[in-house]
Predicted model as a PDB file, atoms N, CA, C, CB and O in Angstrom, pLDDT in the B-factor column:
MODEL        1                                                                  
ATOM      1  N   UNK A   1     -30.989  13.455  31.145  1.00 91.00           N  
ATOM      2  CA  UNK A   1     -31.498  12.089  31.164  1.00 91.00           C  
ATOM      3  C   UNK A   1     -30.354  11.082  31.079  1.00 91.00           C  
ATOM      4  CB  UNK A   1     -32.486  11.870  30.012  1.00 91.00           C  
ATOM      5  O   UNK A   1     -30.149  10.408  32.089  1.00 91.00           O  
ATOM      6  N   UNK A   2     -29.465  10.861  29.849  1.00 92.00           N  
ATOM      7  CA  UNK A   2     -28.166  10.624  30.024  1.00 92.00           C  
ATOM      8  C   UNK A   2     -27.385  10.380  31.089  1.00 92.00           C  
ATOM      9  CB  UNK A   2     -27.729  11.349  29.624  1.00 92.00           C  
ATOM     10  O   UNK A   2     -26.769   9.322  31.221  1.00 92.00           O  
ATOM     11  N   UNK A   3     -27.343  11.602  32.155  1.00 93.00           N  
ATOM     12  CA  UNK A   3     -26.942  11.552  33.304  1.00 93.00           C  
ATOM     13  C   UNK A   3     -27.242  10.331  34.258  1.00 93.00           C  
ATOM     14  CB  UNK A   3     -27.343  12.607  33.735  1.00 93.00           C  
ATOM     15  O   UNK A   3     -26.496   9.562  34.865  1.00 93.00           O  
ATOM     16  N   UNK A   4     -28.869  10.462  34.146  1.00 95.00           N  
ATOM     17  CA  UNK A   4     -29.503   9.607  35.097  1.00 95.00           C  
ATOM     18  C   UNK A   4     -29.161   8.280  34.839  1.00 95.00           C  
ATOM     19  CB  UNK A   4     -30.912   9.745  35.117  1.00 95.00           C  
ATOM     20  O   UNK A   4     -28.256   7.680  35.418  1.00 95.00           O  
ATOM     21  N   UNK A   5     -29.788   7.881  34.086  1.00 96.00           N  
ATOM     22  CA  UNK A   5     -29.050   6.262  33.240  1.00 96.00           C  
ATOM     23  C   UNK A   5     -27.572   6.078  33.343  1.00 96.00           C  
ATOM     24  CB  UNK A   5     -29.242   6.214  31.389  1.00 96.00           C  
ATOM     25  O   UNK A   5     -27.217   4.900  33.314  1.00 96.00           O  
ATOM     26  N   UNK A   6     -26.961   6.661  33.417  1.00 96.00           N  
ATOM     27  CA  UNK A   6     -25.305   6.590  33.416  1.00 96.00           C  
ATOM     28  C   UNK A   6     -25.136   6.559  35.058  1.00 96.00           C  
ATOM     29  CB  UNK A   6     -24.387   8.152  32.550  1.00 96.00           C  
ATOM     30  O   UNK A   6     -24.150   5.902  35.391  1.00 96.00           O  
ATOM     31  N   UNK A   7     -25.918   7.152  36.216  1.00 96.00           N  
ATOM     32  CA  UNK A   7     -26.077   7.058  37.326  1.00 96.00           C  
ATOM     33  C   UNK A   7     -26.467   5.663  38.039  1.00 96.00           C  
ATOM     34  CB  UNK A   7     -26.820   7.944  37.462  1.00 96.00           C  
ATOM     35  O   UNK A   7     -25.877   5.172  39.001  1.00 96.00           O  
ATOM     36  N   UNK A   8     -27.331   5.249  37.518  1.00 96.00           N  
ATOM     37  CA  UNK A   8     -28.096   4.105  37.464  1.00 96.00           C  
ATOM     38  C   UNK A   8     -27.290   2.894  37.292  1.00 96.00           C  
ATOM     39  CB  UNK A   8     -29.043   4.211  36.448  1.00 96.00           C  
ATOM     40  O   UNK A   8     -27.411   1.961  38.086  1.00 96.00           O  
ATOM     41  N   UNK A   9     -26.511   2.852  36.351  1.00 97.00           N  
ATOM     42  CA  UNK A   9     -25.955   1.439  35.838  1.00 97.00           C  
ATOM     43  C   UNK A   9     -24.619   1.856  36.605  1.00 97.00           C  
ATOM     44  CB  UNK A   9     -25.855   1.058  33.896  1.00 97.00           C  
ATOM     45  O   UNK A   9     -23.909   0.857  36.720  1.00 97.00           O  
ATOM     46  N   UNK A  10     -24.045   2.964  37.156  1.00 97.00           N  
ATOM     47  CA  UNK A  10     -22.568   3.126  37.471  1.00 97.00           C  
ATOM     48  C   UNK A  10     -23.149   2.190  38.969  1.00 97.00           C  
ATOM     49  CB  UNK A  10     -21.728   5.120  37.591  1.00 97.00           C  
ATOM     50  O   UNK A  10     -22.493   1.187  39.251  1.00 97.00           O  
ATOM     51  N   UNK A  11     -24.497   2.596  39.977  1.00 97.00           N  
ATOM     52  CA  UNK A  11     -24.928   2.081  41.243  1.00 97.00           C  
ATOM     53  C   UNK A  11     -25.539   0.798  40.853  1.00 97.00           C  
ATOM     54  CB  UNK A  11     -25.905   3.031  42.035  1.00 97.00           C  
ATOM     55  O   UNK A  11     -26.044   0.128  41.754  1.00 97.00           O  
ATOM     56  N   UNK A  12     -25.563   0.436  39.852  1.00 96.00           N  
ATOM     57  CA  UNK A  12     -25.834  -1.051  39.863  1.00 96.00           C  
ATOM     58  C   UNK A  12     -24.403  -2.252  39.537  1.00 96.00           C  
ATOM     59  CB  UNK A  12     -27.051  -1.203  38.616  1.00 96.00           C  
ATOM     60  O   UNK A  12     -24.383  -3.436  39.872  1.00 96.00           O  
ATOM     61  N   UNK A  13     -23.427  -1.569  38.877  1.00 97.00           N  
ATOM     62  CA  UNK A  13     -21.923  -2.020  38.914  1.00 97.00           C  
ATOM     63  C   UNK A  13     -21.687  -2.000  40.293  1.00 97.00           C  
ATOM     64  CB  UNK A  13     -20.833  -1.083  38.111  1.00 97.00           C  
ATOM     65  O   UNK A  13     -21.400  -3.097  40.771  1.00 97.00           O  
ATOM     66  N   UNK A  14     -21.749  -0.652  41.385  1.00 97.00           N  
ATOM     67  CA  UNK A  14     -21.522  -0.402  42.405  1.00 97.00           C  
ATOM     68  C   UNK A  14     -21.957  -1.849  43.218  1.00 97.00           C  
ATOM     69  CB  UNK A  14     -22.135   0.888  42.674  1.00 97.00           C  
ATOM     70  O   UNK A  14     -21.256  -2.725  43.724  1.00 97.00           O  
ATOM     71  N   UNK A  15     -23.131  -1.723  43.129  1.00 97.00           N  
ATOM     72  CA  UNK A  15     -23.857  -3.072  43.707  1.00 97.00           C  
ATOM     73  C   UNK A  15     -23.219  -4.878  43.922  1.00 97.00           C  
ATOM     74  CB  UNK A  15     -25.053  -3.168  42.653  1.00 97.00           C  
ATOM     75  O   UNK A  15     -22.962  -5.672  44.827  1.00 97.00           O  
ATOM     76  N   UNK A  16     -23.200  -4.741  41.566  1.00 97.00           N  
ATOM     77  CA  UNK A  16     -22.844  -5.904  42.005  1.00 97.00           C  
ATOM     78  C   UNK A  16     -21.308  -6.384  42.405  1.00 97.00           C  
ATOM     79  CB  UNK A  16     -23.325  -6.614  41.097  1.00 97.00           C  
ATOM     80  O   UNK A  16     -20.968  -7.542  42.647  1.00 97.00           O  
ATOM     81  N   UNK A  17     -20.339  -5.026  42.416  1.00 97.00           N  
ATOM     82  CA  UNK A  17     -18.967  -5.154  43.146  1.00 97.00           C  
ATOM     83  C   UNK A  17     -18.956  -5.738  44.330  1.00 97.00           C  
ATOM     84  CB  UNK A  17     -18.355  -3.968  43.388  1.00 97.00           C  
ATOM     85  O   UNK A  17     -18.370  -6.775  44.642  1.00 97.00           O  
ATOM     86  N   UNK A  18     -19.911  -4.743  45.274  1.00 98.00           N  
ATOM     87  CA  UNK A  18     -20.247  -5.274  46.739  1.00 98.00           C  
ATOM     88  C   UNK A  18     -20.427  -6.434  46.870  1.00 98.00           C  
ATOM     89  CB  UNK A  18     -21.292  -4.820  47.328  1.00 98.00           C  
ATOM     90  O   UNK A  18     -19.990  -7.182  47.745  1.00 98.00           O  
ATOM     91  N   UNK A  19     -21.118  -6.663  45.958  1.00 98.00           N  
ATOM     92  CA  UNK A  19     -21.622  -8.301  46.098  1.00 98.00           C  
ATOM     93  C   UNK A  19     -20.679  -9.553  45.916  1.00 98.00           C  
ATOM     94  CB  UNK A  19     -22.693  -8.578  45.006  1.00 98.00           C  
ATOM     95  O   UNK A  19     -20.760 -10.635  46.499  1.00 98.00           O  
ATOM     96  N   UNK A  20     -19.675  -9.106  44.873  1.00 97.00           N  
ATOM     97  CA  UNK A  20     -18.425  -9.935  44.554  1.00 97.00           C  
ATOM     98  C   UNK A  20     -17.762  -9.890  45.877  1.00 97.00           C  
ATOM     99  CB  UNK A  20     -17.443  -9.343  43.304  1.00 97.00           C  
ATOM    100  O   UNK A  20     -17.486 -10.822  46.632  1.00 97.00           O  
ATOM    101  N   UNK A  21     -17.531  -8.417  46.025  1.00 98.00           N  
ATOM    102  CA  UNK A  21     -16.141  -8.102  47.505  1.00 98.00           C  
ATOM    103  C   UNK A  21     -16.391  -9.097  48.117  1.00 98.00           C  
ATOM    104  CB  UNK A  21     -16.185  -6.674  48.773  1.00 98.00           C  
ATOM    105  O   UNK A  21     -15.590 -10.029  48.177  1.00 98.00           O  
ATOM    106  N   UNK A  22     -17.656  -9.108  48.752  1.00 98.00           N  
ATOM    107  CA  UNK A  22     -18.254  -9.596  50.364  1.00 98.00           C  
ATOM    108  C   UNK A  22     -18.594 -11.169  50.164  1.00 98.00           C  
ATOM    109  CB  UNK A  22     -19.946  -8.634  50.937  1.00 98.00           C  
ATOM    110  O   UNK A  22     -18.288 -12.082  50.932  1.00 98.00           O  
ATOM    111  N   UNK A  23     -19.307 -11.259  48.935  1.00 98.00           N  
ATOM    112  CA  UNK A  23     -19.600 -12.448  49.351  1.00 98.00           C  
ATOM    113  C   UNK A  23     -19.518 -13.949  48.050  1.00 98.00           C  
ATOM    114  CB  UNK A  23     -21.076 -12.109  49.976  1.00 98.00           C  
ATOM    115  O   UNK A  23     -20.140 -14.996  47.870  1.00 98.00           O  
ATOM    116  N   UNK A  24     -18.185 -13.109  47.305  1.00 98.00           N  
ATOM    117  CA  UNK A  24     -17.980 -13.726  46.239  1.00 98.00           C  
ATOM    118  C   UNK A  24     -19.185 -14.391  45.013  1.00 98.00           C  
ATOM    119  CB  UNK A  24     -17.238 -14.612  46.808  1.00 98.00           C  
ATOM    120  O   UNK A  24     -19.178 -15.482  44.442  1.00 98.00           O  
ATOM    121  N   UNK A  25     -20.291 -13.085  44.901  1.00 98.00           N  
ATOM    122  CA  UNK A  25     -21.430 -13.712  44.011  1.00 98.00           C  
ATOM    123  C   UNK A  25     -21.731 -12.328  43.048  1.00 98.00           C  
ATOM    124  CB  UNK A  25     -22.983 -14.334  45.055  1.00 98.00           C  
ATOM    125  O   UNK A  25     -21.910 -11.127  43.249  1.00 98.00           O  
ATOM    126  N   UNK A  26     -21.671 -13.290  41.833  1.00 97.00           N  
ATOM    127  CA  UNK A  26     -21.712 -12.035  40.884  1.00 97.00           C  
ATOM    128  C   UNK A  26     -23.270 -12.237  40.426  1.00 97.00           C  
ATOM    129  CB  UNK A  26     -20.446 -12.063  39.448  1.00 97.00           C  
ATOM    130  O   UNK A  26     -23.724 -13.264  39.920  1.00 97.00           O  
ATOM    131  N   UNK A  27     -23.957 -11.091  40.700  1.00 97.00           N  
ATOM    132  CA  UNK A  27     -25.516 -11.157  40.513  1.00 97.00           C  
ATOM    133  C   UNK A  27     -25.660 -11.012  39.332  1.00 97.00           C  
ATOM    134  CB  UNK A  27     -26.385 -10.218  41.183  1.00 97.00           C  
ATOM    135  O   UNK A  27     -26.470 -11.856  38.950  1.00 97.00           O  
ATOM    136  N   UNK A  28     -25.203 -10.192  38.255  1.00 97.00           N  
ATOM    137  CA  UNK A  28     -25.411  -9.488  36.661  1.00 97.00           C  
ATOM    138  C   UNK A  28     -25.047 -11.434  36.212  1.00 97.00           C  
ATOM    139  CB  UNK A  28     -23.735  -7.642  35.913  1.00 97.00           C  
ATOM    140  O   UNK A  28     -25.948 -12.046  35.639  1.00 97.00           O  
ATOM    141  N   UNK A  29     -23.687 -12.189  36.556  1.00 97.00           N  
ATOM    142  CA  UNK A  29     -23.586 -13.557  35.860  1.00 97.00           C  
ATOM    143  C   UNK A  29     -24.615 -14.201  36.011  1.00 97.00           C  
ATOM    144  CB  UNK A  29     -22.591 -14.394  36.240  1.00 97.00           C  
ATOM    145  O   UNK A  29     -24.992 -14.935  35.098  1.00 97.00           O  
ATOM    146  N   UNK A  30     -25.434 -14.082  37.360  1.00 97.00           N  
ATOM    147  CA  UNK A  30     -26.288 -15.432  37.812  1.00 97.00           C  
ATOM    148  C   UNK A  30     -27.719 -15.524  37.408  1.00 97.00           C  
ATOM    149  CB  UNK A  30     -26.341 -15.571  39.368  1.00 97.00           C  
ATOM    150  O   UNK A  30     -28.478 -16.483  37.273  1.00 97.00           O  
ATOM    151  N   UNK A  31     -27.889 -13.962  37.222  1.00 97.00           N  
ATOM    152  CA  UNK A  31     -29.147 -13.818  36.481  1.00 97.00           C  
ATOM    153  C   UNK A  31     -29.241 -14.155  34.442  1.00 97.00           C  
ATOM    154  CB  UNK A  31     -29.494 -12.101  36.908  1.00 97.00           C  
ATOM    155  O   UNK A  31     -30.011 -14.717  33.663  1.00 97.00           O  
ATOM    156  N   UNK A  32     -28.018 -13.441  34.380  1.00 97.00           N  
ATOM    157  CA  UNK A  32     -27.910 -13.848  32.703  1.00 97.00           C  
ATOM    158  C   UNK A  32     -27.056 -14.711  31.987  1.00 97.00           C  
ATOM    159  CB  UNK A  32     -27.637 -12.823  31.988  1.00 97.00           C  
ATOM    160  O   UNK A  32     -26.612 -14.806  30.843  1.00 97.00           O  
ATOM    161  N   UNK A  33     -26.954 -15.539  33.486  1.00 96.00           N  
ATOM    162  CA  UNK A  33     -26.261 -17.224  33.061  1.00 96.00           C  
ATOM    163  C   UNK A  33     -24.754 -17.050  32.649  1.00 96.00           C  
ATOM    164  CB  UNK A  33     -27.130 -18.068  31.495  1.00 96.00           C  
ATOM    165  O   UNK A  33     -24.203 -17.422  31.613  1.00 96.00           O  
ATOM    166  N   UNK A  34     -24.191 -16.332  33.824  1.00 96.00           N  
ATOM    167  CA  UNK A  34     -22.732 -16.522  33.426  1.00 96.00           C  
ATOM    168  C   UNK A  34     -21.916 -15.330  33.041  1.00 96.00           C  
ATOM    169  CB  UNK A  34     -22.664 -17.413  32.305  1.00 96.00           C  
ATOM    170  O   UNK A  34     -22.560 -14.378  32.600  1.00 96.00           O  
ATOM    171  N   UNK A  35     -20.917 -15.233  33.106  1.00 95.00           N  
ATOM    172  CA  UNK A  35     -19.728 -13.940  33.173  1.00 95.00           C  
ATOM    173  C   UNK A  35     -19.809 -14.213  31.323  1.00 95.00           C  
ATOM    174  CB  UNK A  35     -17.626 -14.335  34.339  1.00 95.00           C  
ATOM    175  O   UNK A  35     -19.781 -13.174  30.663  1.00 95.00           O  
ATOM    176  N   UNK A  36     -19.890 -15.340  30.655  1.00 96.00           N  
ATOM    177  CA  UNK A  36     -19.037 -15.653  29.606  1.00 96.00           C  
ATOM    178  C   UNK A  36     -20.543 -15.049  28.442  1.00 96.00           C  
ATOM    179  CB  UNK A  36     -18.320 -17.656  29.614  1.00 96.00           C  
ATOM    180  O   UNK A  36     -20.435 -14.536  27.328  1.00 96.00           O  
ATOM    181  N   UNK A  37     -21.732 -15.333  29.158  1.00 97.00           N  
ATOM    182  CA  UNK A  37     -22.838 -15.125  28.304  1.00 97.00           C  
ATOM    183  C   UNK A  37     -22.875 -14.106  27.589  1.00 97.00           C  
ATOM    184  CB  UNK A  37     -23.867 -15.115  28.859  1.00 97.00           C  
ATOM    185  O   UNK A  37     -21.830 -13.570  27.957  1.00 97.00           O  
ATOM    186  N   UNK A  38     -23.451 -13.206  26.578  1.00 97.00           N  
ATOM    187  CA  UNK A  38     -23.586 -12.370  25.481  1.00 97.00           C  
ATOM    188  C   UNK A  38     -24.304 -11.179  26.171  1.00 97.00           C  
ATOM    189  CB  UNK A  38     -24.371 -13.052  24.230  1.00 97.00           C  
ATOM    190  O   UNK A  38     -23.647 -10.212  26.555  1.00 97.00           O  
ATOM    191  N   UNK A  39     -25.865 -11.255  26.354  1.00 97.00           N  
ATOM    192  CA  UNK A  39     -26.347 -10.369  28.048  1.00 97.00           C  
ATOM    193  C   UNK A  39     -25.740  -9.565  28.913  1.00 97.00           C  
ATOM    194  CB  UNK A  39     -26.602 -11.142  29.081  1.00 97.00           C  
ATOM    195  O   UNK A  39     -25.661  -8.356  29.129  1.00 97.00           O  
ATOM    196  N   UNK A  40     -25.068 -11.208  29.635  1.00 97.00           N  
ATOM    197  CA  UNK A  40     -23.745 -10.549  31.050  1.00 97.00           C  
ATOM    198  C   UNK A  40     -23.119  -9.705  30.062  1.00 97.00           C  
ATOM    199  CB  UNK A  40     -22.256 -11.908  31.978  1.00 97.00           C  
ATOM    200  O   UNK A  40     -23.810  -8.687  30.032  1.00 97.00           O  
ATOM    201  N   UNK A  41     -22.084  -9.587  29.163  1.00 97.00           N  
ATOM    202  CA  UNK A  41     -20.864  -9.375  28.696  1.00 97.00           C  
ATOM    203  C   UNK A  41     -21.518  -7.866  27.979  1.00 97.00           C  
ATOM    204  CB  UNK A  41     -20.140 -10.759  27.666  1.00 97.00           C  
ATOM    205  O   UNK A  41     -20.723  -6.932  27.875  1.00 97.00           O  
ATOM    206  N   UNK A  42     -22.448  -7.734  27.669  1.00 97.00           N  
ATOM    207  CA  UNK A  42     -23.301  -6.182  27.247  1.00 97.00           C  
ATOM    208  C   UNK A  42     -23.425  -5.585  28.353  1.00 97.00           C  
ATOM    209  CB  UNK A  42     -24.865  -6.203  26.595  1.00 97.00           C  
ATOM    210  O   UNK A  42     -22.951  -4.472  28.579  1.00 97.00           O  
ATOM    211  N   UNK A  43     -24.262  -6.463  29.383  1.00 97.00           N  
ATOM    212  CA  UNK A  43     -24.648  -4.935  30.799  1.00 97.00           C  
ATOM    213  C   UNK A  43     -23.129  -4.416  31.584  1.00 97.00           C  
ATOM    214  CB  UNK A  43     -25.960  -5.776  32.646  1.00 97.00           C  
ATOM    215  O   UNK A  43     -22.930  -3.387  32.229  1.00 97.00           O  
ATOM    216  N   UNK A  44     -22.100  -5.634  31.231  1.00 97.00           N  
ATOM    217  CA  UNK A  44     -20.534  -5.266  31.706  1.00 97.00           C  
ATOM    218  C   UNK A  44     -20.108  -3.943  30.971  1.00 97.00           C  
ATOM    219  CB  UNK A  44     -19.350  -6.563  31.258  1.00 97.00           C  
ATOM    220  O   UNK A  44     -19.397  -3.093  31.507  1.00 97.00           O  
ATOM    221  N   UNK A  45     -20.580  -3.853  29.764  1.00 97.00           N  
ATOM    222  CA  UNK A  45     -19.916  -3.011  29.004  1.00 97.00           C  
ATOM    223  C   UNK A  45     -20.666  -1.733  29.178  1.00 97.00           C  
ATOM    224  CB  UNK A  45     -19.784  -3.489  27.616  1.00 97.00           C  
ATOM    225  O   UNK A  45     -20.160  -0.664  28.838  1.00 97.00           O  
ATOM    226  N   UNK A  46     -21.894  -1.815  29.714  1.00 97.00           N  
ATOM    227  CA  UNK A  46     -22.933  -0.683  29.496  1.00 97.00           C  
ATOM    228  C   UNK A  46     -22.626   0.256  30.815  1.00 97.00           C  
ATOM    229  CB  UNK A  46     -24.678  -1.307  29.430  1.00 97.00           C  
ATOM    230  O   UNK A  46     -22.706   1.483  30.864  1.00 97.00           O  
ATOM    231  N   UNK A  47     -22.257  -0.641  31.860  1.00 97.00           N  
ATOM    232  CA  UNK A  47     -21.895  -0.386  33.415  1.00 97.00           C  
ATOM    233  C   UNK A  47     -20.154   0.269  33.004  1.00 97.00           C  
ATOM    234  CB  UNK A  47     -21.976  -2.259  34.642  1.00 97.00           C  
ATOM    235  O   UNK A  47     -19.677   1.166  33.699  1.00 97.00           O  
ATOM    236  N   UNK A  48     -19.563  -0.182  32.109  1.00 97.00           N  
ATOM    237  CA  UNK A  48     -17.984   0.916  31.972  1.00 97.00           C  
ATOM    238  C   UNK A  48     -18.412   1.613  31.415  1.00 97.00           C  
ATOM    239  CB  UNK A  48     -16.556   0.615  31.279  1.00 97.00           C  
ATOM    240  O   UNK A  48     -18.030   2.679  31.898  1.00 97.00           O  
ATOM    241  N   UNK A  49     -18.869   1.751  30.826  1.00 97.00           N  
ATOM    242  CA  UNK A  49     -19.170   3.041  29.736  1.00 97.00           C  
ATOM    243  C   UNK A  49     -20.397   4.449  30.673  1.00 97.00           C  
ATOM    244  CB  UNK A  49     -20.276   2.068  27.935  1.00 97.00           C  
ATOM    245  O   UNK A  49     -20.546   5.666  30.566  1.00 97.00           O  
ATOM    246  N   UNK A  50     -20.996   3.377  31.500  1.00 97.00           N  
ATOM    247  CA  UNK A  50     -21.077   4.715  32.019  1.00 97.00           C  
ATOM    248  C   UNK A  50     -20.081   5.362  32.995  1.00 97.00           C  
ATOM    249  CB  UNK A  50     -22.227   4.779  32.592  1.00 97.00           C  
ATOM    250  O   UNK A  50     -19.735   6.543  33.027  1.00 97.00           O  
ATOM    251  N   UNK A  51     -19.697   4.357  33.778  1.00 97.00           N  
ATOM    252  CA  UNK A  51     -18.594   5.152  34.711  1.00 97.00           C  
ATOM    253  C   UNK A  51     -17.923   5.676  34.089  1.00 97.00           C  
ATOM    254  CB  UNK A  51     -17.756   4.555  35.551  1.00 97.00           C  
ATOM    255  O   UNK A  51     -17.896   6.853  34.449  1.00 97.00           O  
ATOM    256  N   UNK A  52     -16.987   5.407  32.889  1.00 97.00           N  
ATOM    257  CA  UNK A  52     -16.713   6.680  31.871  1.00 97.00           C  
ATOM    258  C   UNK A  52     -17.430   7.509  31.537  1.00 97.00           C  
ATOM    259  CB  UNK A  52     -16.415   6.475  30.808  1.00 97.00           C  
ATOM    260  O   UNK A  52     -16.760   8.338  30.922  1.00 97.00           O  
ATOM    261  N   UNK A  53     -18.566   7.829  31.584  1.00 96.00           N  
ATOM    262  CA  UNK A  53     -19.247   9.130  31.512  1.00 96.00           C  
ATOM    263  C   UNK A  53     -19.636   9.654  32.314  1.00 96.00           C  
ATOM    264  CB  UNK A  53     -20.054   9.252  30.949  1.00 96.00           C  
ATOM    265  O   UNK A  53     -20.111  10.787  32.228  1.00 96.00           O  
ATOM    266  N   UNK A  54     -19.525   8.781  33.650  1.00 95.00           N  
ATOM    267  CA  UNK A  54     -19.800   9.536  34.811  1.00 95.00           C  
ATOM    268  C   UNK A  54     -18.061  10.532  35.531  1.00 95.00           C  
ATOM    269  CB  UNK A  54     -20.540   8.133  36.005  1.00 95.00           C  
ATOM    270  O   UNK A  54     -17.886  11.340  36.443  1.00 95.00           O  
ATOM    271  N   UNK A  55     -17.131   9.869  34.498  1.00 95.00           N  
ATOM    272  CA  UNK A  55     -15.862  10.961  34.816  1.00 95.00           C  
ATOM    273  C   UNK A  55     -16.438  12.575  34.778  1.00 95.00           C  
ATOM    274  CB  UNK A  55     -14.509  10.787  33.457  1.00 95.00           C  
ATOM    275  O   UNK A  55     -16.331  13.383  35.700  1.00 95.00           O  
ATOM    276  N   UNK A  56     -17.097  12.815  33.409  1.00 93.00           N  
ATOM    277  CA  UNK A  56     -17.377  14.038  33.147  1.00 93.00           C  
ATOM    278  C   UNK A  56     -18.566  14.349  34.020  1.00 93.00           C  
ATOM    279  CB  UNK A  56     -17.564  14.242  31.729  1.00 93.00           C  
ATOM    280  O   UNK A  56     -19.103  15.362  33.575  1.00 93.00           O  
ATOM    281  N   UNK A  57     -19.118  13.945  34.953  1.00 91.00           N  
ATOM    282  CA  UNK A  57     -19.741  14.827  35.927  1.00 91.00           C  
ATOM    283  C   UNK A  57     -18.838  15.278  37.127  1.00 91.00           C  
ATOM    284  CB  UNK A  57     -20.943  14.136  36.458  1.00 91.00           C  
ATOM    285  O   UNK A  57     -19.380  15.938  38.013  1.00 91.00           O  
ATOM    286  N   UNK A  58     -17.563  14.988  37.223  1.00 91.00           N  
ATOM    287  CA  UNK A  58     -17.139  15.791  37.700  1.00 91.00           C  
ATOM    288  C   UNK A  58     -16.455  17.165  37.655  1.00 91.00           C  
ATOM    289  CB  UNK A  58     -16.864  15.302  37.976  1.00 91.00           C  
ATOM    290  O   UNK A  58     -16.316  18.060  38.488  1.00 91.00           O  
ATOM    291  N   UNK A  59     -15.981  16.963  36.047  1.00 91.00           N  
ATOM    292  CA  UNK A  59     -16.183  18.334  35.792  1.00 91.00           C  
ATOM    293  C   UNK A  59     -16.844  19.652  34.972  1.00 91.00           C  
ATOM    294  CB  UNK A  59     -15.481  18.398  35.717  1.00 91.00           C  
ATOM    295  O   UNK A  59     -16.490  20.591  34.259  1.00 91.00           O  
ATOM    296  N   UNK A  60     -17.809  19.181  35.452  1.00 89.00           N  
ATOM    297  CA  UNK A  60     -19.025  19.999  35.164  1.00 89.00           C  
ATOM    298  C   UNK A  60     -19.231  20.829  36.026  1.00 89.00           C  
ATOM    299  CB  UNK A  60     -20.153  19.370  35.024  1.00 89.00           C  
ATOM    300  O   UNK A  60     -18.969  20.728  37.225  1.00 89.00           O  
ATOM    301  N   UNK A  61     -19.892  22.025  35.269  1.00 84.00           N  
ATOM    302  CA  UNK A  61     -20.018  23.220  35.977  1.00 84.00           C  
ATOM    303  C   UNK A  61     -21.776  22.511  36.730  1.00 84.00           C  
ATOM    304  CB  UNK A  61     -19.957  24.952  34.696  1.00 84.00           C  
ATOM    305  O   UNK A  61     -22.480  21.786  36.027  1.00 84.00           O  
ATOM    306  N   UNK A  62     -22.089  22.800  37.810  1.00 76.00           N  
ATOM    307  CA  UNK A  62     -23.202  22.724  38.357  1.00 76.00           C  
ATOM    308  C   UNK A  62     -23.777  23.962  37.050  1.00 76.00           C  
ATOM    309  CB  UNK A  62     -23.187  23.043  40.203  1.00 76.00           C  
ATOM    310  O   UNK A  62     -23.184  24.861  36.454  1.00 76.00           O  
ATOM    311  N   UNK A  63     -25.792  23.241  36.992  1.00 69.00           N  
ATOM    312  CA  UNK A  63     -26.242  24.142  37.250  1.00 69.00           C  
ATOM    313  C   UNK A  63     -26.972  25.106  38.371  1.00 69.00           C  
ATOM    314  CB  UNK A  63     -26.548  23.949  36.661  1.00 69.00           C  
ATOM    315  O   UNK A  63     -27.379  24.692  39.457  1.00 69.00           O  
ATOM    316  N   UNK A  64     -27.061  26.449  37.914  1.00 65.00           N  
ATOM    317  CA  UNK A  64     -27.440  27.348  39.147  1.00 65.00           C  
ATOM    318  C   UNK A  64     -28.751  26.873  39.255  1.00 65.00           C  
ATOM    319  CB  UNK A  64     -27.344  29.034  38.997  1.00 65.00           C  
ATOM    320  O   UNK A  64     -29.462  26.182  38.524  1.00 65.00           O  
ATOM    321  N   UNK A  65     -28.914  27.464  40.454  1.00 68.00           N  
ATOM    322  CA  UNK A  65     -30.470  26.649  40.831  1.00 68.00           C  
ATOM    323  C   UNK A  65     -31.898  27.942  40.634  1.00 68.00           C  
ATOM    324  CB  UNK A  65     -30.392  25.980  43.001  1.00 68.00           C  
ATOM    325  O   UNK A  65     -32.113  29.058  41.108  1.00 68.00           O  
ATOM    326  N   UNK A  66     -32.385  27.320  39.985  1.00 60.00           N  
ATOM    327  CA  UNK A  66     -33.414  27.670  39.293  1.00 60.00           C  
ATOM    328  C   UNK A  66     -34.920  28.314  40.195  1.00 60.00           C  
ATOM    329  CB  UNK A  66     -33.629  26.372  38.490  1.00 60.00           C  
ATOM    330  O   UNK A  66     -35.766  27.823  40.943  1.00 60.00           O  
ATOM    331  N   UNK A  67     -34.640  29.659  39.613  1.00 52.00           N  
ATOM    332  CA  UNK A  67     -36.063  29.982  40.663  1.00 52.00           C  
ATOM    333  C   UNK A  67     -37.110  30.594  40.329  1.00 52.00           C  
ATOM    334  CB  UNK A  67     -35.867  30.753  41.751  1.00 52.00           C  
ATOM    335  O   UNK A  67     -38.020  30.753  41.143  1.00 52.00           O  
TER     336      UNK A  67                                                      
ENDMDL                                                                          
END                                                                             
């Protein structure tokens, strides 16, 4: 479950990068009023912290598939 949620917020960082790259608009600021706000400045932190935990899915052993 962990996984998933840590999946989730790494493709929603993903997102709002794209969104900076291309078209200079940060969606996570505009919705929770700003880069500087308390909100923004938590889902920033929630979005590194998973991509730091999404390091360790790479080295993870798969599991075998289940039959």
């Amino acid at each position: 479950m962990a996984d998933k949620i840590a999946l989730l917020l790494v493709i929603i960082g993903a997102i709002n990068w794209g969104l900076i790259g291309i078209f200079q608009f940060d969606l996570v600021a505009y919705i929770f009023g700003g880069q500087g706000a308390l909100i923004s400045r938590v889902i920033y932190t929630l979005v590194g912290a998973a991509g730091l935990w999404s390091i360790s899915l790479l080295f993870r052993d798969r599991d075998p598939v289940k039959e």
